[in-house]
mmJSON file of the N, C-alpha and C atoms, coordinates in Angstrom:
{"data_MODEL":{"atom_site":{
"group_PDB":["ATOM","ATOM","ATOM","ATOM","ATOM","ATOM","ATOM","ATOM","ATOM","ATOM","ATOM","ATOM","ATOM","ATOM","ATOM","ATOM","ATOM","ATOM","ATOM","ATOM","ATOM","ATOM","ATOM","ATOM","ATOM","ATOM","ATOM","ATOM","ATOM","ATOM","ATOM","ATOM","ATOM","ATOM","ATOM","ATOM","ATOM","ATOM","ATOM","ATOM","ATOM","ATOM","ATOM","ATOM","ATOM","ATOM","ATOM","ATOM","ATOM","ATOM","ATOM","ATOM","ATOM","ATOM","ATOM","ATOM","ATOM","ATOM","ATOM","ATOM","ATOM","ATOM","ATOM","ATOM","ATOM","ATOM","ATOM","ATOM","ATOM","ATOM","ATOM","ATOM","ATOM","ATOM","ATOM"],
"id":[1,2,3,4,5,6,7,8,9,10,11,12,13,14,15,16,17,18,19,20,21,22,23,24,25,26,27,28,29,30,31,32,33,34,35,36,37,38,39,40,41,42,43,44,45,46,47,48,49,50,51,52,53,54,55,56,57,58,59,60,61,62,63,64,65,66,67,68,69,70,71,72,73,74,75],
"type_symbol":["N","C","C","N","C","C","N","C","C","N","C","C","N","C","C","N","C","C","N","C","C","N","C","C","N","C","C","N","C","C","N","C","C","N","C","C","N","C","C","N","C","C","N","C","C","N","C","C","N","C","C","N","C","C","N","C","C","N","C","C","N","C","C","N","C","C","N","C","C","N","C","C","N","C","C"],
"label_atom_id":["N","CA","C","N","CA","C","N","CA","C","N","CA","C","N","CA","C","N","CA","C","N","CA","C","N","CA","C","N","CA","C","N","CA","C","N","CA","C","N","CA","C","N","CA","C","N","CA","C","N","CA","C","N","CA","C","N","CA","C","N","CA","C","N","CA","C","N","CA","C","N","CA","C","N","CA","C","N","CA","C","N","CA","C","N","CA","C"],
"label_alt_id":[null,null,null,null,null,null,null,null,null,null,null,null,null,null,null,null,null,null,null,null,null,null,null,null,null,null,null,null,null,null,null,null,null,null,null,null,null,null,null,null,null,null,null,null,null,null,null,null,null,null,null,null,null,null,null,null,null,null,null,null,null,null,null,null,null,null,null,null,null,null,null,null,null,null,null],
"label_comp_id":["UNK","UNK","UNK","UNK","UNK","UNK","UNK","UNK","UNK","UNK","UNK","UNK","UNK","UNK","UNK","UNK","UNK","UNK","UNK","UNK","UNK","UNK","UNK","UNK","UNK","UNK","UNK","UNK","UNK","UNK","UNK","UNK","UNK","UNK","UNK","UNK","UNK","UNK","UNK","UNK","UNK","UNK","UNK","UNK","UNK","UNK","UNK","UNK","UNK","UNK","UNK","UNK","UNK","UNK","UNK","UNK","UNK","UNK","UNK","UNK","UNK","UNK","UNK","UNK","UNK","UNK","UNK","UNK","UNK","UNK","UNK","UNK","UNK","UNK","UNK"],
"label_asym_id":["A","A","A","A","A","A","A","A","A","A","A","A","A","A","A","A","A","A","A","A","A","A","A","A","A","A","A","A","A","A","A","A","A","A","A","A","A","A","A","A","A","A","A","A","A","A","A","A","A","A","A","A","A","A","A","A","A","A","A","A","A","A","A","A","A","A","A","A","A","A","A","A","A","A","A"],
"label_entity_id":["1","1","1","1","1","1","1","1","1","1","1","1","1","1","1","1","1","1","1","1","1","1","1","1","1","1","1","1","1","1","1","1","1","1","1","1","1","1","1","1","1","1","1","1","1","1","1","1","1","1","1","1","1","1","1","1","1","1","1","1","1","1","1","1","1","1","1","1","1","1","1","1","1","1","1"],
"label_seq_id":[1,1,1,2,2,2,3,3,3,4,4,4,5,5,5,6,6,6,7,7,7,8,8,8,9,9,9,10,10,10,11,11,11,12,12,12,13,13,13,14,14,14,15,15,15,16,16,16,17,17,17,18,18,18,19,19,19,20,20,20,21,21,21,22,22,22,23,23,23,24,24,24,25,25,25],
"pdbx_PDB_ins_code":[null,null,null,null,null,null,null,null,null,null,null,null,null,null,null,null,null,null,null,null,null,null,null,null,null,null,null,null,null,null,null,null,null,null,null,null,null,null,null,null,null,null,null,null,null,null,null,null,null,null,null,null,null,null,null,null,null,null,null,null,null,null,null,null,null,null,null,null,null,null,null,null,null,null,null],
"Cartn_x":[44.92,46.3,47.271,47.853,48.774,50.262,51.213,52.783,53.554,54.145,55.086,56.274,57.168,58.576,59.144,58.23,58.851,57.807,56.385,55.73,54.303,53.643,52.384,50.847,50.139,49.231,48.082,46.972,46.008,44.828,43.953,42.706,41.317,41.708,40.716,41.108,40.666,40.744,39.983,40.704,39.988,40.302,41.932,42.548,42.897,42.461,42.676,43.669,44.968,45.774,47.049,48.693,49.731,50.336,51.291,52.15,53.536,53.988,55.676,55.72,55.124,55.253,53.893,53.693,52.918,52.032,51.734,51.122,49.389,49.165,47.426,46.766,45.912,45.327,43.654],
"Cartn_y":[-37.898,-38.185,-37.303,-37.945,-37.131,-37.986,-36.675,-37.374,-37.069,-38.186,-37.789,-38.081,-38.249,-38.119,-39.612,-40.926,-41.834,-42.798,-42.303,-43.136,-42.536,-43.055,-42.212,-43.511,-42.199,-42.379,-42.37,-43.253,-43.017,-43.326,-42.496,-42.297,-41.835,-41.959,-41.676,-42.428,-44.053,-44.775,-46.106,-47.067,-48.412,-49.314,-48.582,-49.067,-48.111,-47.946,-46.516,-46.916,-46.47,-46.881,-46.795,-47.267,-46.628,-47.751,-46.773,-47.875,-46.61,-47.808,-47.324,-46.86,-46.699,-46.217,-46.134,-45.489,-44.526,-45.527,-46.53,-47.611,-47.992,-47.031,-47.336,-46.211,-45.582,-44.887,-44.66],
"Cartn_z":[154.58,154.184,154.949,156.045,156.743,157.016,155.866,156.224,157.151,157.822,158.955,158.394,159.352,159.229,158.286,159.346,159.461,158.687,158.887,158.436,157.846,157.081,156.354,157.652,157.504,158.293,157.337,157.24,155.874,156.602,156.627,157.246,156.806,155.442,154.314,153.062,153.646,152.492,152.57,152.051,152.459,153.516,153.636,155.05,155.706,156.655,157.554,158.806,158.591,159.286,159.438,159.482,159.699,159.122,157.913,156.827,156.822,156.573,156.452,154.887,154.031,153.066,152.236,151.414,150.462,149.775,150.389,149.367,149.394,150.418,150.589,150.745,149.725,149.205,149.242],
"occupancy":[1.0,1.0,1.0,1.0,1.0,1.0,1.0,1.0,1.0,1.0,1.0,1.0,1.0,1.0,1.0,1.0,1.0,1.0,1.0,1.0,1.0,1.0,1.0,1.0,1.0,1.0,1.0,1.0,1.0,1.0,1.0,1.0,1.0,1.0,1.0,1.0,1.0,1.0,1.0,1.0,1.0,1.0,1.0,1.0,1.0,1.0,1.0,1.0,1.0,1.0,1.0,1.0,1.0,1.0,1.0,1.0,1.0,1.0,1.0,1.0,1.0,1.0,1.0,1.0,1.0,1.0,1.0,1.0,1.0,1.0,1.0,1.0,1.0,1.0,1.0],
"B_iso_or_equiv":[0.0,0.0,0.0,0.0,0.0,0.0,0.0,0.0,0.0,0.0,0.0,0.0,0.0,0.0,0.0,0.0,0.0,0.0,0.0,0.0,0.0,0.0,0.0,0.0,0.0,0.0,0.0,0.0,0.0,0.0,0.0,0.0,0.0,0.0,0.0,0.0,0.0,0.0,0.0,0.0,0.0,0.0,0.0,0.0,0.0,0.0,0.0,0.0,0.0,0.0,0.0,0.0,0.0,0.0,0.0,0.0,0.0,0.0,0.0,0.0,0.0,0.0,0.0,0.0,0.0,0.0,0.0,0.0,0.0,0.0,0.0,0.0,0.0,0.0,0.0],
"pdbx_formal_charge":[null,null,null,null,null,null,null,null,null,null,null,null,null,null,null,null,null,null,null,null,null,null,null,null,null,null,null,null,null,null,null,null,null,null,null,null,null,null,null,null,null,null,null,null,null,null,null,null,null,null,null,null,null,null,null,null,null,null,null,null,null,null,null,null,null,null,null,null,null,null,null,null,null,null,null],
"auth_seq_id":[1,1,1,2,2,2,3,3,3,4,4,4,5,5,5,6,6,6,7,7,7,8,8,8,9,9,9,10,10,10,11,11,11,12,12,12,13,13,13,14,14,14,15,15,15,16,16,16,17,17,17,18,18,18,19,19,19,20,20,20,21,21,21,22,22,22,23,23,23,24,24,24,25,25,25],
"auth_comp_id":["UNK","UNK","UNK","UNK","UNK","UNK","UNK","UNK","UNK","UNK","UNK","UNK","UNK","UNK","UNK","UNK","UNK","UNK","UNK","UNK","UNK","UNK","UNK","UNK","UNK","UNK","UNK","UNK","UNK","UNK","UNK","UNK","UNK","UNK","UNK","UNK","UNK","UNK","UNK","UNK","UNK","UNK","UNK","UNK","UNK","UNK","UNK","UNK","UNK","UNK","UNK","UNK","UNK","UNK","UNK","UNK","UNK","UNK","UNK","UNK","UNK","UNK","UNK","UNK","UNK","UNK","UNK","UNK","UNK","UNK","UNK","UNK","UNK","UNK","UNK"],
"auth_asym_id":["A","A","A","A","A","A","A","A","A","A","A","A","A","A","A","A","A","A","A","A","A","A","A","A","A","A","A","A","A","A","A","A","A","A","A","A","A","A","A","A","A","A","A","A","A","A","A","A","A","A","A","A","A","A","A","A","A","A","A","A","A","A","A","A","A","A","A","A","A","A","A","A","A","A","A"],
"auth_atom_id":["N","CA","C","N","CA","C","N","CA","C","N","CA","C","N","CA","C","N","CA","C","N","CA","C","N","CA","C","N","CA","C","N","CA","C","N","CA","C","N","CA","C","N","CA","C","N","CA","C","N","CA","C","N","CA","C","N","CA","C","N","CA","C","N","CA","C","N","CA","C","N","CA","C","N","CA","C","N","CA","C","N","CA","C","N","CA","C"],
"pdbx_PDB_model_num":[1,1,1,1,1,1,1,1,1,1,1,1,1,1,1,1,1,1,1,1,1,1,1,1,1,1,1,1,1,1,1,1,1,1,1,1,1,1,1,1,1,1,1,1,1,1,1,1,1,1,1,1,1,1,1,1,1,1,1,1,1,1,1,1,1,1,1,1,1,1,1,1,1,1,1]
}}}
């Protein structure tokens, strides 16, 4: 789980990947 400025990056989940907001876990 790493936050950036503009967008959340999720890479420890079920979708590992780059979302504009906090929604995949």
């Amino acid at each position: 789980m790493a936050q950036t400025r503009k967008y959340y990056v999720v890479w420890s989940g079920r979708r590992p990947g780059v979302y504009p907001t906090w929604d995949a876990c």
